[in-house]
Backbone as JSON Lines, residues from 0, in Angstrom:
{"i":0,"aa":"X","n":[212.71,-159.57,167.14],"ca":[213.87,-160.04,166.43],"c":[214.97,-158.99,166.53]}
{"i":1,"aa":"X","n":[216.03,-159.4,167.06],"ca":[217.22,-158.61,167.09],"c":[218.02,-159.09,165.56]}
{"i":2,"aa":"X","n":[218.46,-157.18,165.27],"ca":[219.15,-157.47,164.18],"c":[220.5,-157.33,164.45]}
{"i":3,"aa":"X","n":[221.16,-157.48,163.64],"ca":[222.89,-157.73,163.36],"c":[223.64,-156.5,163.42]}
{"i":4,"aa":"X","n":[224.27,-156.04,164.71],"ca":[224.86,-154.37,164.48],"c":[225.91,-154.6,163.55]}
{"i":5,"aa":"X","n":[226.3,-155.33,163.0],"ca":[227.3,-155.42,161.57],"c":[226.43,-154.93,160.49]}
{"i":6,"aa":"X","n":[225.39,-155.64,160.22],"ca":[224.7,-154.79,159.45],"c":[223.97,-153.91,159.1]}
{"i":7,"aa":"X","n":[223.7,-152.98,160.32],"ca":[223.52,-151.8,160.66],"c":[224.62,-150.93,160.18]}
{"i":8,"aa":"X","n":[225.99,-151.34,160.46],"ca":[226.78,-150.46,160.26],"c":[227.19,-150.56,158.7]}
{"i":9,"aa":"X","n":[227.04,-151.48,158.09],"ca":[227.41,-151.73,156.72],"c":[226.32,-150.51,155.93]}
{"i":10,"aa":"X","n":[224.81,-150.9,156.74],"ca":[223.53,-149.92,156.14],"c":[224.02,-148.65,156.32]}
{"i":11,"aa":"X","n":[224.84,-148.35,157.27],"ca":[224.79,-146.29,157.43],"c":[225.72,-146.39,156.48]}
{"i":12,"aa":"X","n":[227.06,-147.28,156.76],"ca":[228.41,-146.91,155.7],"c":[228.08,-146.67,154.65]}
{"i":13,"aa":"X","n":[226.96,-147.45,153.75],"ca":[226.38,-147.52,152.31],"c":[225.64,-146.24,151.97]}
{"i":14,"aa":"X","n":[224.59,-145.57,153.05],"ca":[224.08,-144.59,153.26],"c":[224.52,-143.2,152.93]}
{"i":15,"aa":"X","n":[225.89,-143.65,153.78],"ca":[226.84,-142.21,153.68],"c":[227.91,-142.05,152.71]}
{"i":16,"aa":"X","n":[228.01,-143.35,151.86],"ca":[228.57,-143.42,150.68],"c":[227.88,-142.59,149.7]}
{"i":17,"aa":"X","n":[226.87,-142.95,149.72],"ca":[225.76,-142.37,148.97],"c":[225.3,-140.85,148.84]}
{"i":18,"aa":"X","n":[225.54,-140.35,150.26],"ca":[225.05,-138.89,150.44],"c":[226.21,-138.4,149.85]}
{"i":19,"aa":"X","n":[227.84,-139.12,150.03],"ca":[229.16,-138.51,149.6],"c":[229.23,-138.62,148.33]}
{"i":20,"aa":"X","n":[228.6,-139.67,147.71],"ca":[228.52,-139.8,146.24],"c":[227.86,-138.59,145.35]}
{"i":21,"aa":"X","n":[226.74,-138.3,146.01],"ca":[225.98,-137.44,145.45],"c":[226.21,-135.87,145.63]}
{"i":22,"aa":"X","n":[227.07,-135.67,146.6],"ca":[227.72,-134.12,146.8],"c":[228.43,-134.58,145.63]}
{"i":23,"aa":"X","n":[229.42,-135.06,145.31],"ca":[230.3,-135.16,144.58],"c":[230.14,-134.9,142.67]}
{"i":24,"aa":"X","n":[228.81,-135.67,142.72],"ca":[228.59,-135.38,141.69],"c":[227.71,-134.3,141.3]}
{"i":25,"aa":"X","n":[227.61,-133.48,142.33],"ca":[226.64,-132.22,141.97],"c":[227.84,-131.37,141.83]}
{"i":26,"aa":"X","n":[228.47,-131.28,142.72],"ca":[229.92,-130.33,142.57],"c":[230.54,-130.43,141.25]}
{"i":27,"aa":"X","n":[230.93,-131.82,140.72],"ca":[230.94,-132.03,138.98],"c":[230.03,-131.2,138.03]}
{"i":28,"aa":"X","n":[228.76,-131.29,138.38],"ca":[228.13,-130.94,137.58],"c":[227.69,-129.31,137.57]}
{"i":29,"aa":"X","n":[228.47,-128.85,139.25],"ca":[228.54,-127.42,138.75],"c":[229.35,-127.01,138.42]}
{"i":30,"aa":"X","n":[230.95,-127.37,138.35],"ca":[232.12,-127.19,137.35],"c":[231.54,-127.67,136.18]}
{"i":31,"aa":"X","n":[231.04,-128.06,135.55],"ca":[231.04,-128.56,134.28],"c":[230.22,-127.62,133.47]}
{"i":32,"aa":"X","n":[229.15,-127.08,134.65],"ca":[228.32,-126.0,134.01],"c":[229.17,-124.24,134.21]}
{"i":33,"aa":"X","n":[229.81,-124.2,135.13],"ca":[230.61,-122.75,135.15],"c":[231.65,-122.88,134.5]}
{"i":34,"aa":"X","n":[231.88,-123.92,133.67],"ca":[233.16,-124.49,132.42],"c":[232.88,-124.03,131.54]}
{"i":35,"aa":"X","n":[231.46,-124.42,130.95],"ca":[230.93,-124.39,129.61],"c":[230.69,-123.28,129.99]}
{"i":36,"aa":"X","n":[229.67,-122.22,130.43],"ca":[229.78,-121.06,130.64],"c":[230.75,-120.12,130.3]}
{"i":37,"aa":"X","n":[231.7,-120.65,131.09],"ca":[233.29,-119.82,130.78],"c":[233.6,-119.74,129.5]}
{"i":38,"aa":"X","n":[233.45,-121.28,128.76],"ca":[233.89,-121.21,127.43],"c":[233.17,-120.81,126.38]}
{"i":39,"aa":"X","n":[231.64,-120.82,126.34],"ca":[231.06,-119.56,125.7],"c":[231.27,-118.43,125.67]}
{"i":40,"aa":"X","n":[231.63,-117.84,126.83],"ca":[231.89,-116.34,126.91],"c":[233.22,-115.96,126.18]}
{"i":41,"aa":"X","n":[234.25,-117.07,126.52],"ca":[235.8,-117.16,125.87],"c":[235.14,-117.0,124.08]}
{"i":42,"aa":"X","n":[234.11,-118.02,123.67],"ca":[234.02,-118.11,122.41],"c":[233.02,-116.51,121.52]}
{"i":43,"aa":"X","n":[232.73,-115.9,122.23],"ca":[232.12,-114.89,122.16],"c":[232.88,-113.98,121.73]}
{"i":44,"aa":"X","n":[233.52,-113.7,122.86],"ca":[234.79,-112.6,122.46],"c":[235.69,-112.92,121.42]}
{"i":45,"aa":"X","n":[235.92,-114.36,121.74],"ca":[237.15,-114.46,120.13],"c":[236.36,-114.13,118.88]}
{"i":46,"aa":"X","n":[235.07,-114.51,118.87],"ca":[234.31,-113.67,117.71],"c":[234.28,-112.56,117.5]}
{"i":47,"aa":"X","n":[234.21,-112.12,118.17],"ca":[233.94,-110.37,118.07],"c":[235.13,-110.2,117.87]}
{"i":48,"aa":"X","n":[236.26,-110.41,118.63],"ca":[237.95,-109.75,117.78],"c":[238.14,-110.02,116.53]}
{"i":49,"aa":"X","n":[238.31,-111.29,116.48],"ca":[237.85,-111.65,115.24],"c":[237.57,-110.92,113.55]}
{"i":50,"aa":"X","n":[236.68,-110.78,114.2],"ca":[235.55,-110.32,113.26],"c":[236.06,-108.35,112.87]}
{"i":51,"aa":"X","n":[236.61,-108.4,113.93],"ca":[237.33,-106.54,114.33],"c":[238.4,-106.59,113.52]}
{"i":52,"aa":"X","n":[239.17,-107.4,113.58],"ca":[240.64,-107.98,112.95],"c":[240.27,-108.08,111.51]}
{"i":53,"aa":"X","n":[239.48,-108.79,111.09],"ca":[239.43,-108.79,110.1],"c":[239.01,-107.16,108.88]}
{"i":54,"aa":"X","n":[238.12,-107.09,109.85],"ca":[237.13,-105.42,109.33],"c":[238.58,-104.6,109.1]}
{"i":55,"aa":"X","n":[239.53,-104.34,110.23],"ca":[240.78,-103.95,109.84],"c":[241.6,-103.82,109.34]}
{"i":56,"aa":"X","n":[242.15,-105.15,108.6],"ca":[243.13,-105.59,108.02],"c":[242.25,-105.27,106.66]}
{"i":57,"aa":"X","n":[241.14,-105.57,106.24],"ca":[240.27,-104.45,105.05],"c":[240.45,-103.57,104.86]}
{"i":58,"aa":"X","n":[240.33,-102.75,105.67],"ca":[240.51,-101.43,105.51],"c":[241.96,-101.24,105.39]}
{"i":59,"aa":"X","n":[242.76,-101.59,105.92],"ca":[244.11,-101.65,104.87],"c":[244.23,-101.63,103.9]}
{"i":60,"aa":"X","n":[243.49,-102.54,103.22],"ca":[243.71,-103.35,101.84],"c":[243.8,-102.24,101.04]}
{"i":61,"aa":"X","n":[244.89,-102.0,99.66],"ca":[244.43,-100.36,98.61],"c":[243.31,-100.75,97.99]}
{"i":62,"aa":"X","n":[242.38,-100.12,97.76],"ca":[241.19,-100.21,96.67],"c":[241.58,-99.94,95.39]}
């Protein structure tokens, strides 16, 4: 039985949709993870200043 080179080519097109689909969403999902990353570390430090700023502006304060 001969098959249909139309649908051969529809099968790779779908194929390679697929392989393109899936780079795509791994690349998402490693921005999304070196994002959150980023923004922990961002949220880290604003704590710690923070927290410095405040200890400071105490020690100002007259007793």
């Amino acid at each position: 039985m001969k098959t249909n080179p139309l649908f051969e080519n529809r099968a790779q097109t779908s194929t390679e949709l697929l392989i393109v689909l899936a780079a795509v969403i791994a690349v998402a999902l490693l921005l999304v993870h070196t994002l959150n990353k980023t923004a922990k570390s961002a949220s880290t430090t604003v704590d710690k200043n923070s927290i410095a700023t405040i200890k400071q502006t105490n020690a100002l304060k007259p007793k």
